[in-house]
N, C-alpha and C positions, 0 to 999 in steps of 0.2 A: 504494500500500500504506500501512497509517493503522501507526502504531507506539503497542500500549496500554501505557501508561506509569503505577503505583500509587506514590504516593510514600511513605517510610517512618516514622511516628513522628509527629513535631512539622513533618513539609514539607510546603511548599505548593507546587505546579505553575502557574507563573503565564507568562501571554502580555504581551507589554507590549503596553501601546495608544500608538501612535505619537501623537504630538505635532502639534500645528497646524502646518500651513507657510507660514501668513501673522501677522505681527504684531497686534494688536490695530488698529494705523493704516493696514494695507492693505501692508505693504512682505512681499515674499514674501522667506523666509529660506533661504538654500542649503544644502544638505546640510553642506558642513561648517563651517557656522557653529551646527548644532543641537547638543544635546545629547540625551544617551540619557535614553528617559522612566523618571519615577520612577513611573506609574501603570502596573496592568496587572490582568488578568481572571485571577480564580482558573479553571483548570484541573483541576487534581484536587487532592484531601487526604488524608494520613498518614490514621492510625487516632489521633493525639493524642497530646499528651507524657505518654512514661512519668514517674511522679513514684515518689516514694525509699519511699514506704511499698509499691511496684508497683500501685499502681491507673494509669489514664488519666484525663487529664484531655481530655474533649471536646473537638476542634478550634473557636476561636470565629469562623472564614472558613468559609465553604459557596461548592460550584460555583458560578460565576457571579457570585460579590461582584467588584467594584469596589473594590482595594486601593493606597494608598500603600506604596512603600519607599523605601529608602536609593537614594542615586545607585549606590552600590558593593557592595549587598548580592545574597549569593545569586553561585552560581554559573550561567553560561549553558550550554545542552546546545541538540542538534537537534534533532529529532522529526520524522520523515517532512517533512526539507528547510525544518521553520519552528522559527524560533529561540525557545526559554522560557527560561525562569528557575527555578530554586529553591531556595527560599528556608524557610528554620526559622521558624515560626511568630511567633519575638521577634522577627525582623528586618520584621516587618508593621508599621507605624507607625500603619497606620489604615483601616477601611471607608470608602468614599465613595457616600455616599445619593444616589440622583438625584432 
């Protein structure tokens, strides 16, 4: 069963994308030697920040971007058994272009 999930405002619905689990020099890193990744895939988008005059401002992530955050930003939820994130639009640090 898929759970549809719309986020509200200024949030982003985002999946992390796991991390390498070998070093750059070949040594493979164990689970609890990693850290939690700061990259992940937008999932879905608010409708945009309401601003003080009541207009919206456009969301600047679309489905499917490649986004940096914070180590510690956003809250985590499940969704039909896989773990996201989400996260208020200021807490995005950045698109990553491939």
């Amino acid at each position: 069963m898929t759970t549809k999930f719309m986020p509200l405002n200024d949030r982003v619905l985002v999946k992390r994308i796991e991390s390498e689990t070998k070093s750059a020099g070949g040594i493979i890193i164990p689970d609890t030697a990693k850290e939690k990744p700061i990259q992940g895939e937008v999932v879905a988008v608010g409708t945009g920040k309401l601003l003080d005059n009541g207009s919206r401002r456009d969301p600047l992530v679309k489905v499917g971007d490649r986004i940096l955050f914070g180590k510690y930003a956003g809250d985590e939820i499940k969704l039909s058994g896989v773990e996201h994130l989400i996260l208020r639009e200021d807490e995005v640090l950045g698109i990553v272009e491939a």
